[in-house]
DOMI-592299 format. One record per residue: residue number from 1; residue in one letter; x, y, z of N, C-alpha, C, O, CB in turn. Coordinates in steps of 0.02 Angstrom, whole numbers. Glycine has a CB too. Example, Ala and Ser with C-alpha at 12.3 -4.5 7.8 and 13.67 -1.06 7.14 Angstrom:
BEGIN
(r 1 A (660 -284 390) (615 -225 390) (660 -165 390) (712 -166 423) (565 -224 452))
(r 2 S (642 -112 354) (684 -53 357) (645 2 394) (670 57 402) (704 -30 286))
//
This chain:
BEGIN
(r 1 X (6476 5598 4903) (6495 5573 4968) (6450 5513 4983) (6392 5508 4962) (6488 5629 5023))
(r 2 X (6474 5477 5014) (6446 5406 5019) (6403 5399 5075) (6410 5448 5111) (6499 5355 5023))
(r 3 X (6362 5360 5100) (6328 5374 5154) (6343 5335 5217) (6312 5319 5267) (6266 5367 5137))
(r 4 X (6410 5327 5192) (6453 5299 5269) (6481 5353 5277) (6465 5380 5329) (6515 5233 5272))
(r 5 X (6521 5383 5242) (6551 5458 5254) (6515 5512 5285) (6532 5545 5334) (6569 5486 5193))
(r 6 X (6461 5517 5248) (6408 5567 5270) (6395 5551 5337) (6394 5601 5373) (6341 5566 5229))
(r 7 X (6384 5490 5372) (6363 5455 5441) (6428 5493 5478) (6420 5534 5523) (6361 5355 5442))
(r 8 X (6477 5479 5457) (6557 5486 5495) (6566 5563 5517) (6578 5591 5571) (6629 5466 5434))
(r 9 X (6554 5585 5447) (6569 5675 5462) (6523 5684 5519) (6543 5694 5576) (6544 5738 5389))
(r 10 X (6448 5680 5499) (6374 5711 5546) (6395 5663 5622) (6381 5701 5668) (6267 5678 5498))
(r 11 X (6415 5614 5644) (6422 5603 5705) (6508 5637 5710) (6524 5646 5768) (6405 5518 5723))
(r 12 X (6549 5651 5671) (6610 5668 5714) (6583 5729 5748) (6588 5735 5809) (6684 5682 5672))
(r 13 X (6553 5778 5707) (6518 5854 5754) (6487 5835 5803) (6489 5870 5854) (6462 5904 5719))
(r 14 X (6446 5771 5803) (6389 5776 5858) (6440 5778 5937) (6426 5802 5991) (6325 5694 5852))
(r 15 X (6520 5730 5908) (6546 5715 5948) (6579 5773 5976) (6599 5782 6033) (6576 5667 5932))
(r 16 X (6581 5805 5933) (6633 5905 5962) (6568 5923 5987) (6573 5920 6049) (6675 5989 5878))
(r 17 X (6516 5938 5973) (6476 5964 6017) (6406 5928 5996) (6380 5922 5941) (6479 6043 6015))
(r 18 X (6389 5910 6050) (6327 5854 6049) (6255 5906 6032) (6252 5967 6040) (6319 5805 6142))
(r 19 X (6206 5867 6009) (6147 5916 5983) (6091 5884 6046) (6058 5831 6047) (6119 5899 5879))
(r 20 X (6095 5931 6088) (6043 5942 6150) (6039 6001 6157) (6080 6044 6142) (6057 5916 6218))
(r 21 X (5973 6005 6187) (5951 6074 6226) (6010 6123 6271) (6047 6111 6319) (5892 6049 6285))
(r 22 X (6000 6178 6230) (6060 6218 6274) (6038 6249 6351) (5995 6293 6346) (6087 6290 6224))
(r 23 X (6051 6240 6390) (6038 6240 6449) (6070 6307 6492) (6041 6331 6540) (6059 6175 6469))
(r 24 X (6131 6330 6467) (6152 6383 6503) (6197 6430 6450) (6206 6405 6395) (6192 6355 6569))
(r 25 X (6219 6481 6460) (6253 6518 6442) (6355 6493 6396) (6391 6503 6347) (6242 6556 6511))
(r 26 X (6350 6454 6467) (6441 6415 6441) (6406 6379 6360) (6411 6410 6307) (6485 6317 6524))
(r 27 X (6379 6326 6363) (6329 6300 6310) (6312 6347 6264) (6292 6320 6212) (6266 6277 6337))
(r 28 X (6311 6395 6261) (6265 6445 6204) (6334 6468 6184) (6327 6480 6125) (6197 6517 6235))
(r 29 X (6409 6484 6202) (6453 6518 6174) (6482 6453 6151) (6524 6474 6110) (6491 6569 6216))
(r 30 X (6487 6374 6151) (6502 6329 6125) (6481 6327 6074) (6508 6315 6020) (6495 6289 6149))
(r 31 X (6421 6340 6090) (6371 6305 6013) (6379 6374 5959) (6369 6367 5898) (6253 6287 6036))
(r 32 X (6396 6433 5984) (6394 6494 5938) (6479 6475 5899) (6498 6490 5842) (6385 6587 5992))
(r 33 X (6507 6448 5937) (6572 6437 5919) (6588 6383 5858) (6625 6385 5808) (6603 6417 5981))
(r 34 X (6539 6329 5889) (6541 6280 5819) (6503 6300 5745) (6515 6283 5687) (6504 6209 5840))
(r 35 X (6461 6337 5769) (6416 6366 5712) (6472 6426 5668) (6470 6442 5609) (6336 6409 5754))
(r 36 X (6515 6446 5717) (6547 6519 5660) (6617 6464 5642) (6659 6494 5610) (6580 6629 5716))
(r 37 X (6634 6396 5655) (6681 6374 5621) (6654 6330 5569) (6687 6325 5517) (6726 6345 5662))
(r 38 X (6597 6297 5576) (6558 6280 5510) (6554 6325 5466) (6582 6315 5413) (6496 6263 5517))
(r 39 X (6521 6379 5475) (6505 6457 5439) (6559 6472 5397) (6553 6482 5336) (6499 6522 5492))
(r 40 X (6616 6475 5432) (6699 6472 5395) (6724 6429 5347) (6770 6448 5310) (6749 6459 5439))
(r 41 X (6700 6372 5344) (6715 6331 5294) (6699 6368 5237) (6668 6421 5240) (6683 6270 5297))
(r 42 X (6724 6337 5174) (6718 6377 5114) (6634 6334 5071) (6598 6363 5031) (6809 6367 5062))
(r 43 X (6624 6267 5094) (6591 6240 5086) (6563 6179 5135) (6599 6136 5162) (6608 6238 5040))
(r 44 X (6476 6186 5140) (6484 6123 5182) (6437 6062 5153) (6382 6069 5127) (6461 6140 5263))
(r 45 X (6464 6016 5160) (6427 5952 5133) (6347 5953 5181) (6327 5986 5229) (6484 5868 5152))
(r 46 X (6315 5896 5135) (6244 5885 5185) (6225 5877 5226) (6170 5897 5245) (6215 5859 5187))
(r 47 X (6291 5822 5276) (6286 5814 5332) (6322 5875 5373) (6298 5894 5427) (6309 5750 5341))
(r 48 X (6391 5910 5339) (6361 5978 5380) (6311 6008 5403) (6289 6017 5460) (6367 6017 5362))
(r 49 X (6291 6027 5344) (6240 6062 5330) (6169 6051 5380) (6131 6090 5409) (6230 6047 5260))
(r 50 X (6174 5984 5374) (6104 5969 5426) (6111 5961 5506) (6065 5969 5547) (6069 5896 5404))
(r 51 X (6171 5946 5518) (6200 5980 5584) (6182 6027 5611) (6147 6037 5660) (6252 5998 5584))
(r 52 X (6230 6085 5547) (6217 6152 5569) (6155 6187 5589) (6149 6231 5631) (6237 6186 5527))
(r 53 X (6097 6155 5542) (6033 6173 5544) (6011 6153 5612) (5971 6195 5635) (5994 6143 5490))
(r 54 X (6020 6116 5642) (5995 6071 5696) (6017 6100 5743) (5984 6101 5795) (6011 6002 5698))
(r 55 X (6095 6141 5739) (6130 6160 5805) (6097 6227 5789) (6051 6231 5830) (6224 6153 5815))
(r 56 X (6097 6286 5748) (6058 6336 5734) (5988 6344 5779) (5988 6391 5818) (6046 6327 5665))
(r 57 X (5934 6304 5776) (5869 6305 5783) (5902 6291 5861) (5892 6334 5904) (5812 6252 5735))
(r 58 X (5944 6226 5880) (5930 6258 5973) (5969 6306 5992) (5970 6305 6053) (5945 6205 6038))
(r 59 X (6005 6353 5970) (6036 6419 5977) (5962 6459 5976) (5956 6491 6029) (6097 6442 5911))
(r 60 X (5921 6463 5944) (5873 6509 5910) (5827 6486 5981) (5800 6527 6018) (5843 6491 5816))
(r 61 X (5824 6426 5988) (5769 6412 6061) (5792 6440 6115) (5756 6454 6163) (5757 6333 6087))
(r 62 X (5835 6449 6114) (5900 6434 6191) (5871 6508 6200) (5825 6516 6240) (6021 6418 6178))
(r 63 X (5900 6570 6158) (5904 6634 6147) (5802 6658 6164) (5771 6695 6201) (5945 6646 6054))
(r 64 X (5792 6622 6126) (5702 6656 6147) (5682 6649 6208) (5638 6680 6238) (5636 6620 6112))
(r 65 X (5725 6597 6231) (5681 6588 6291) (5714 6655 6358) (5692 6695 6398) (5692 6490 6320))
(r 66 X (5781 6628 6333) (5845 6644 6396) (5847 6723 6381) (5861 6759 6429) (5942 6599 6382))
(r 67 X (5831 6757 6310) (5862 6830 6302) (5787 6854 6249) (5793 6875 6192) (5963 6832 6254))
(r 68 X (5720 6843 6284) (5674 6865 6256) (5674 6964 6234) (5678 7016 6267) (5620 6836 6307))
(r 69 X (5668 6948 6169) (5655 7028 6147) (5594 7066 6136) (5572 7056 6080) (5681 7039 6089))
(r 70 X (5573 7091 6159) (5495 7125 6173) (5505 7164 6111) (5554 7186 6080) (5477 7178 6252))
(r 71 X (5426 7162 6104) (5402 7170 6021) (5398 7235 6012) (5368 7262 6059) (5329 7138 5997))
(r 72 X (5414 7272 5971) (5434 7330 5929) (5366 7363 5897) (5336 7333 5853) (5487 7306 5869))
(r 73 X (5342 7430 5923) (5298 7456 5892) (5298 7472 5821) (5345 7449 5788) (5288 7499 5921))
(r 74 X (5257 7505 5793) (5217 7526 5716) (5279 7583 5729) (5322 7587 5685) (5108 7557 5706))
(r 75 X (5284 7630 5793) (5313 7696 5778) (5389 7685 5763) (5423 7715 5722) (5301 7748 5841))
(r 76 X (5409 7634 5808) (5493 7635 5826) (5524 7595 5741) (5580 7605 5717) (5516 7568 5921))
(r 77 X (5467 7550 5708) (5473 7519 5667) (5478 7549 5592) (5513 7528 5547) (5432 7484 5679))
(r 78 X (5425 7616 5592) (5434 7638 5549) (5504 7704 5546) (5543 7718 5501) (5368 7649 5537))
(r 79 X (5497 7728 5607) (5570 7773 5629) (5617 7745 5609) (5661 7780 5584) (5589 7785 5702))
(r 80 X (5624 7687 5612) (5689 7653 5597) (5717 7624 5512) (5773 7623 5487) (5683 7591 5645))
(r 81 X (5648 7602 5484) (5650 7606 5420) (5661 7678 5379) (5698 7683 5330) (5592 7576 5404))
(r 82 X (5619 7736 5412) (5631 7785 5378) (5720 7808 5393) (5746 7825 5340) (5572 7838 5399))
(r 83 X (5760 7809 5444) (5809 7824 5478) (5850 7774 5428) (5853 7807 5376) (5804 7814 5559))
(r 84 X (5872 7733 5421) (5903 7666 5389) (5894 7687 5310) (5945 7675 5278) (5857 7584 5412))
(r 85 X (5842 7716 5271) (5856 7735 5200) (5852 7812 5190) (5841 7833 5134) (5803 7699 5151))
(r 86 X (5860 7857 5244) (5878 7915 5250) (5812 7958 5198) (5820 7991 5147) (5962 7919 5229))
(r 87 X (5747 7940 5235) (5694 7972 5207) (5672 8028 5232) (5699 8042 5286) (5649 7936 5203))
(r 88 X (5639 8059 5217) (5585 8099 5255) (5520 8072 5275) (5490 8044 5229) (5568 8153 5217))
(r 89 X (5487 8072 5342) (5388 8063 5330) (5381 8106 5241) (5394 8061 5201) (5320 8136 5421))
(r 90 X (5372 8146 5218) (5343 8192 5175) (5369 8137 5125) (5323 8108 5096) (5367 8277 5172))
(r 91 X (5423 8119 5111) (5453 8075 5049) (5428 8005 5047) (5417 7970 4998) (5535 8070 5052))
(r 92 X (5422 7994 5102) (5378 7931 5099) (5297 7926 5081) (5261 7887 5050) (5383 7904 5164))
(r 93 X (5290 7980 5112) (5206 7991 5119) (5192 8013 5027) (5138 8026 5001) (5181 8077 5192))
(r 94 X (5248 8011 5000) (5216 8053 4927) (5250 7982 4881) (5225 7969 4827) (5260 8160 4901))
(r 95 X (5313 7937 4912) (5292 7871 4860) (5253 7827 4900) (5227 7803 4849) (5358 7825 4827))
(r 96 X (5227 7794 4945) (5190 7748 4977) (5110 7795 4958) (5063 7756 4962) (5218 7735 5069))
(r 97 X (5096 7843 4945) (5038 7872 4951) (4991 7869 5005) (4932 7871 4988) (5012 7857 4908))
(r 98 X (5003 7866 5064) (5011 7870 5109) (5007 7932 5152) (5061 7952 5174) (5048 7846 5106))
(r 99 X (4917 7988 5177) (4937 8036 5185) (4985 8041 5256) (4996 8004 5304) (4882 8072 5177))
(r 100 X (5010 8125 5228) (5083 8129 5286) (5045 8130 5356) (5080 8108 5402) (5141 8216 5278))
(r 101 X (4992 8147 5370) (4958 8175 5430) (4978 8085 5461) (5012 8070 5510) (4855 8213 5419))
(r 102 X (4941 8038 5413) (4931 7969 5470) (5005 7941 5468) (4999 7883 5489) (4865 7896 5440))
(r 103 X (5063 7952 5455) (5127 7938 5458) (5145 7969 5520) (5171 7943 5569) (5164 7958 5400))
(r 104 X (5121 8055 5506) (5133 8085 5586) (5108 8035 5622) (5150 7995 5642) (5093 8157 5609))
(r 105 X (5034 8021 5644) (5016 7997 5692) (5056 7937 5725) (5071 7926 5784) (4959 7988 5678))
(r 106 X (5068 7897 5662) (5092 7825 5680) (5150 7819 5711) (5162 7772 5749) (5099 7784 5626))
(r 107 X (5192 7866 5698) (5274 7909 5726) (5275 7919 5789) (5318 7906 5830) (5292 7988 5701))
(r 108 X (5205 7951 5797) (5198 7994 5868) (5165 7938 5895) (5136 7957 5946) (5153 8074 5873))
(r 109 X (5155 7879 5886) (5127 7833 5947) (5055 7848 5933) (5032 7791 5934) (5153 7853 6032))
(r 110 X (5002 7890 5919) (4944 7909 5900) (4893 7851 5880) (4839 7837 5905) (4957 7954 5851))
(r 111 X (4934 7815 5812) (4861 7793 5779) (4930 7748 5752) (4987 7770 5741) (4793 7855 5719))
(r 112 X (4906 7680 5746) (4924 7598 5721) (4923 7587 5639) (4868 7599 5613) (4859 7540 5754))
(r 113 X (4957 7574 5612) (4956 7557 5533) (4916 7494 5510) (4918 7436 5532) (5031 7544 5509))
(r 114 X (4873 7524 5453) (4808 7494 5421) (4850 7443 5420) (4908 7441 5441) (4767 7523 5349))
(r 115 X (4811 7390 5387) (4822 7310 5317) (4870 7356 5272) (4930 7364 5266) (4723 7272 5250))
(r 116 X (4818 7378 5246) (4829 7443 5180) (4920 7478 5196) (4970 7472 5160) (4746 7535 5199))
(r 117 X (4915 7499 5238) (4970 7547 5269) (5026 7497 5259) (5062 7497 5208) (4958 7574 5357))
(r 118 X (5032 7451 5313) (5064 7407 5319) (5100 7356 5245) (5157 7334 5246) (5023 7380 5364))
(r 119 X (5051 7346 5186) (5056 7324 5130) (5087 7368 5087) (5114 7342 5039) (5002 7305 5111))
(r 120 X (5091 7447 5093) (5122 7485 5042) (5172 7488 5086) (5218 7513 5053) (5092 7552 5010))
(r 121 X (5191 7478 5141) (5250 7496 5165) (5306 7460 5170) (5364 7481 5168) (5243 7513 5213))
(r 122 X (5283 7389 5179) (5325 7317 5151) (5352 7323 5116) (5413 7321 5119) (5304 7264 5128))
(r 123 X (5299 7339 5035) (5338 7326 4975) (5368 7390 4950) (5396 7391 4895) (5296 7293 4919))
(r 124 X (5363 7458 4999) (5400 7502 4975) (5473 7508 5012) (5519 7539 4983) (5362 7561 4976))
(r 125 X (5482 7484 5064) (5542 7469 5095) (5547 7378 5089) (5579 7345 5130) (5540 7503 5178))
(r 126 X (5527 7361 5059) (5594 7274 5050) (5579 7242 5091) (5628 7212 5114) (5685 7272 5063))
(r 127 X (5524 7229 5122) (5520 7202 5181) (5455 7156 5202) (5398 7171 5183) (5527 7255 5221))
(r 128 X (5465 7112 5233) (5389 7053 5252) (5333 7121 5290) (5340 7178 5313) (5417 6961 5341))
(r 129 X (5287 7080 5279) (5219 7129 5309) (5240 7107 5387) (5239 7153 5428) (5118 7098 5279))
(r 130 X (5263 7029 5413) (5292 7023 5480) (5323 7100 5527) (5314 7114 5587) (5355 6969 5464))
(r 131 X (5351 7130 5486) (5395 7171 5531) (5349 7209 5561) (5367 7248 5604) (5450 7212 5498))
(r 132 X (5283 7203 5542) (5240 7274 5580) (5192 7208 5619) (5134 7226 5625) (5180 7351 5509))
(r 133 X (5200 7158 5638) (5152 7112 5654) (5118 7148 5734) (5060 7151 5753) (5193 7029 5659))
(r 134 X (5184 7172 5770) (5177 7169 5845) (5107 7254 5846) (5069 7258 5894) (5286 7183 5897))
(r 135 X (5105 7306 5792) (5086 7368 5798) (5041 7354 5788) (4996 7381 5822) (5105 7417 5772))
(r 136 X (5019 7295 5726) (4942 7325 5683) (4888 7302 5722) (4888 7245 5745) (4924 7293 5596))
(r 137 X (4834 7352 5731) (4775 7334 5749) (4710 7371 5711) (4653 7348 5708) (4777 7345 5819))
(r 138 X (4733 7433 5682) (4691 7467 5647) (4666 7449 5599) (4694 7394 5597) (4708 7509 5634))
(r 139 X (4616 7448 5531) (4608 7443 5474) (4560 7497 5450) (4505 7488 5426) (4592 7380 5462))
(r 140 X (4583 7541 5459) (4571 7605 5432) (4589 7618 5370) (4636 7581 5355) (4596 7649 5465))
(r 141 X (4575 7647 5333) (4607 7656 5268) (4608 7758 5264) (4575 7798 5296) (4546 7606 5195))
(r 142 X (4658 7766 5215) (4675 7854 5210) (4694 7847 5143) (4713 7897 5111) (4745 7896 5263))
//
């Protein structure tokens, strides 16, 4: 694609929906709207592509600010991982090695997940060490 074309495509979108700060709600179902008909394409060129990115990130601002989500404990976090791969505490606690007692605790709101804790638990469920960012304060080790 040529880089007059590329210019043509990336301003015809700007022209369906312009790339500013989303400001209200009508705005946020526009911009969700252009994003799931880009999304639909089977393929998108660069200047899609960098559009989309651009209209994405102020969806993502718009939403933090306007529909803030309060941060998720160690307990509700790990409940939900265990709940989602249909574990037991005991089944976890015997591959994470991990005794079962400080899994209880962390369940029950009790006691916060180590470095340690937090690091076998990432890589034993698939997951960034981020997801426990909002719980950890402990560094205890078991």
């Amino acid at each position: 694609m040529s880089v007059n074309t590329a210019n043509r495509v990336y301003f015809e979108l700007v022209e369906q929906f312009p790339l500013r700060p989303i400001r209200n709600e009508r705005e946020l179902d526009r911009a969700i709207n252009m994003i799931d008909s880009l999304l639909d394409r089977r393929r998108l060129n660069n200047a899609e592509q960098d559009y989309l990115d651009v209209l994405t990130d102020l969806v993502e601002k718009y939403e933090s600010e306007a529909h803030p989500i309060a941060p998720v404990g160690d307990a509700e976090i790990l409940a939900h991982l265990l709940e989602a791969r249909g574990l037991s505490q005991t089944a976890l606690a015997e591959a994470t090695g991990i005794v079962n007692s400080t899994l209880s605790a962390v369940l029950h709101g009790k006691r916060r997940l180590s470095r340690e804790h937090i690091g076998r638990l990432a890589q034993f469920f698939h997951v960034s060490p981020t997801v426990f960012q909002f719980g950890n304060g402990s560094d205890s080790k078991e």
